[in-house]
N, C-alpha and C positions, 0 to 999 in steps of 0.2 A: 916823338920820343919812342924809343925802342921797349917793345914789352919787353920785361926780364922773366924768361920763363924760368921755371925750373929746371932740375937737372938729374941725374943719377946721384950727383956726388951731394948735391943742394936741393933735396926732394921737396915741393909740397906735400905735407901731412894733415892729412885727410883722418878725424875722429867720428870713430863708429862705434855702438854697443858690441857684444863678440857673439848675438844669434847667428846662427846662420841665415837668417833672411836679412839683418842688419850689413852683416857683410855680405853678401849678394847685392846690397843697395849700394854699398862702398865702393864692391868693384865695377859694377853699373857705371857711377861718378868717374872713376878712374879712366875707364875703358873708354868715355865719353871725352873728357880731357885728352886723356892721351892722341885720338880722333883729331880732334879737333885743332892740336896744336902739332900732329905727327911728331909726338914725341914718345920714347919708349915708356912702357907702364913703371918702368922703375925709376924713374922721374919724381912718381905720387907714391909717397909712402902711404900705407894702412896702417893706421895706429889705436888698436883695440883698449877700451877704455870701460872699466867694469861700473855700474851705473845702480844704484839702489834699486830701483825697479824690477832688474834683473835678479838679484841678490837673493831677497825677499818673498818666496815663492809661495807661502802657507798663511797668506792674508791677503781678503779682495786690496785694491788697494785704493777705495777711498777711504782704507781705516790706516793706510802709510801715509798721504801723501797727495793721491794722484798725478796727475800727469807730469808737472816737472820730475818727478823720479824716474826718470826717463832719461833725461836730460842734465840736469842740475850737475852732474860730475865732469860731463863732455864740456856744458861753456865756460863750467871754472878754468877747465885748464885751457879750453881756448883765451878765457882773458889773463891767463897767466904765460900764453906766447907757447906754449907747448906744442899746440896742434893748428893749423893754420887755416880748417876750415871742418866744419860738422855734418854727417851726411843722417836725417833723420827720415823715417815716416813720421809726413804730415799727419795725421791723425790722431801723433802722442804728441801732440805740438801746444804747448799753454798759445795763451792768442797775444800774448805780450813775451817781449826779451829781455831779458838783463839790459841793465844799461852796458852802451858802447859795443852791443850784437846785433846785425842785422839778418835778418831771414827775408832774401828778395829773390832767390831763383828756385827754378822747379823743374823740374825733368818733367818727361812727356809722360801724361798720368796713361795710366794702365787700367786694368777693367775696375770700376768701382764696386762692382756687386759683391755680396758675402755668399759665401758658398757653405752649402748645407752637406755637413758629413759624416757619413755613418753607414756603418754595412746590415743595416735591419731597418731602414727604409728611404727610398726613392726622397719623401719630401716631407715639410713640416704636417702636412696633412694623414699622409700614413702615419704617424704616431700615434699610440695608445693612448690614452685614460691614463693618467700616473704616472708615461713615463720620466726617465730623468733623462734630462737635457746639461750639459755642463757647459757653461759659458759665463768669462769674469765680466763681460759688458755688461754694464748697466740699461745700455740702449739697446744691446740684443735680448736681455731679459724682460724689459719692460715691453717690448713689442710682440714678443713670442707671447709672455705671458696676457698680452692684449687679445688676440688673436685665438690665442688657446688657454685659458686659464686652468683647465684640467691637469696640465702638466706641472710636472717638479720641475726647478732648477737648483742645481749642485755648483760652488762656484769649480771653476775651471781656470786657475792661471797656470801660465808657462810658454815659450816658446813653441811652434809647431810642431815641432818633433814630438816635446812632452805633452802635447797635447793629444796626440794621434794616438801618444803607448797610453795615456788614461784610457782611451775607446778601447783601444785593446784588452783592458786589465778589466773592462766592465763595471768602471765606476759612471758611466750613461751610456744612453742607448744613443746619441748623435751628440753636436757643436759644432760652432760657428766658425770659421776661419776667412779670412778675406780673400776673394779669387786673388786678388793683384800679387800676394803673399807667394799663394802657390805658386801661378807664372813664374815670378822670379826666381823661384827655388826648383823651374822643371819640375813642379809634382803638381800639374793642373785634374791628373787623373785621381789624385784624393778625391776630390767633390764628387757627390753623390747627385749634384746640380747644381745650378748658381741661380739664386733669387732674386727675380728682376725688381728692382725698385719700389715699383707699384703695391709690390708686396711686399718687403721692407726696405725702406729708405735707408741708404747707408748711413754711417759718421761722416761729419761732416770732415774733407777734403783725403775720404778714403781714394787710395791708390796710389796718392803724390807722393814724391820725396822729395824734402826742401834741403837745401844746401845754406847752412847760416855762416858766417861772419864776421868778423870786427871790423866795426864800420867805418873806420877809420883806415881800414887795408884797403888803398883804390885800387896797388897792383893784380890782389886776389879778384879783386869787383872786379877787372877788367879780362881775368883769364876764365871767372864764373859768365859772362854778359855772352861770352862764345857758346853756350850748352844749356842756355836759359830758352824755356819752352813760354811761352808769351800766351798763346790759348790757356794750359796750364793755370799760369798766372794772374789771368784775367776773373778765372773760374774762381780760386783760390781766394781771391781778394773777396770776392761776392761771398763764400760762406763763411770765410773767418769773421767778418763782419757781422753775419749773422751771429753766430756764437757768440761773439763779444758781446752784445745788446743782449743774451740770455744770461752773460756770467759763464760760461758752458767750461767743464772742465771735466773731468773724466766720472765725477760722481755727479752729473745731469745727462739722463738719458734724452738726451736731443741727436735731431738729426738732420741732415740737408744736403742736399746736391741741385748743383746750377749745369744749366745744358747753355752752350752758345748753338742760336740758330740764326744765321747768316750778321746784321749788325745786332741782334739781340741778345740778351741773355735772360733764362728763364731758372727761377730759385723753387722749389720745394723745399720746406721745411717743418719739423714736427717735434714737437714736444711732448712728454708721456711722464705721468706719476712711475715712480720706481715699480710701484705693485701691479702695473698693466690697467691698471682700473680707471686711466681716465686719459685722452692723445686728443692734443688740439697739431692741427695741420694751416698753414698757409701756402697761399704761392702767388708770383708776381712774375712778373716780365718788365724787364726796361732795355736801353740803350747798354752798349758793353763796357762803357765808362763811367755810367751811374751805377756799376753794379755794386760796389761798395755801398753806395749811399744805400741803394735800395735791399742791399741784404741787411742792413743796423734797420731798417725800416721796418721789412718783413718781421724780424727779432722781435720790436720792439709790437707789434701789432700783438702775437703772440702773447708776450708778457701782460698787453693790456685786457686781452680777449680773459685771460686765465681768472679760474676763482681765487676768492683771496685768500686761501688757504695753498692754493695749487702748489706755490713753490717754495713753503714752509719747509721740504726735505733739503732745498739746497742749503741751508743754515742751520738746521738742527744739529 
């Protein structure tokens, strides 16, 4: 049976939030498709979709919501036939879909590090006694403030752009952005450095962009299966699992990155009280097929390891 691709006249539409790093992902997606079926970009429509998370900018947002605000407006209208496929950062991703949505492809993930930015010092080490840090993670906060508990943190939401004019306006002296971020937005020369793992462990499936679904669309499954990154996916599977077995959601400062070496795969992961005052860490290695298994495993060792107060903030 013949694919029915798209067309100019009969576009697939493609929903995205309207940052400019959201779209850079979108046309990322497009640019990829287009590629891969040589078909013209106007083919794929971009169809910008204003999303509460966005909206909302003068509250951290485990006091909206968390992470489906992100989302929640893109897969209404995807199961309402509007838009015919979602282009998200994996990392605002809840670990579960709406029913009749799938999230099974990923582009080729990009640097996972978080990049330290600020024009008043090299790294989190030069920092003062007091200074203020601006950053809306929870997992950026709990770790800096593990790390360094002398420092303030001020929350910090907004898109990159508004993130960079707060540094400018002198409401902190640095904040966090993720390398993969800038890449895509050509502004890798923000960073003041990028902090290798060992020193903070990113969000779990920092860098990905997953492309979701209705799971019932096999023609989109079968024009998505052409631009699906498979290492990606393999990685992907191992720490969303992990998150899952924590409950992990934008208000638990958790964190995890899985490395494939050769058939292997190898998980870090770290859990941390919001106030920095307390990080349990595991890590494991299995086969690249058990990596799901073993990343609910990893999770759940974590949660048993933890005092029985430890995770009293996720429910309060």
């Amino acid at each position: 049976m013949t694919l029915n691709l798209p067309t100019p006249t009969a576009p697939l539409r493609i929903g995205t939030r309207g940052s400019p790093l959201a779209l850079a992902q979108a046309h990322e997606t497009r640019a990829r498709l287009s590629s891969a079926f040589d078909l013209p970009e106007d083919a794929f429509e971009i169809v910008v979709i204003k999303v509460t998370g966005d909206a909302i900018q003068d509250r951290p947002l485990k006091d909206i919501g968390g992470k489906g605000l992100f989302t929640r407006e893109i897969e209404e209208d995807m199961l309402a036939g509007k838009i015919d496929i979602a282009v998200h950062s994996m990392k605002d991703m809840p670990v579960e879909q709406p029913g009749g949505l799938l999230l099974d492809t990923y582009l080729p993930r990009e640097d996972v590090r978080d990049a330290f930015v600020s024009s008043h010092a090299k790294g989190i080490a030069e920092l003062g006694s007091g200074d203020l840090v601006g950053t809306s993670s929870l997992r950026r906060r709990a770790q800096l403030l593990h790390r360094r508990p002398d420092l303030n943190v001020v929350e910090f939401r907004g898109n990159v752009q508004t993130r960079l004019r707060k540094l400018e306006e002198g409401v902190a002296k640095c904040t966090f952005l993720a390398m993969a971020g800038l890449n895509r937005l050509g502004m890798s020369e923000v960073a003041a450095g990028a902090i290798e793992p060992d020193d903070m462990l990113p969000a779990v499936a920092q860098g990905a962009i997953g492309i979701e679904r209705r799971a019932d669309d096999t023609r989109v499954a079968e024009l998505l299966e052409a631009i699906h990154d498979t290492p990606t996916g393999q990685r992907l599977a191992c720490e969303r699992a992990f998150l899952a077995a924590l409950d992990g959601s934008c208000e638990t400062p958790i964190a995890g990155l899985s490395v494939l070496e050769g058939g292997s795969i190898k998980l870090r992961g770290e859990v941390l009280r919001p106030d920095g005052s307390d990080a349990l860490a595991e890590a494991e290695t299995a086969a690249i097929e058990d990596g799901a298994t073993m990343g609910r495993e990893v999770g759940l060792r974590l949660k048993a390891r933890a005092p029985e107060d430890f995770f009293d903030w996720m429910t309060s």
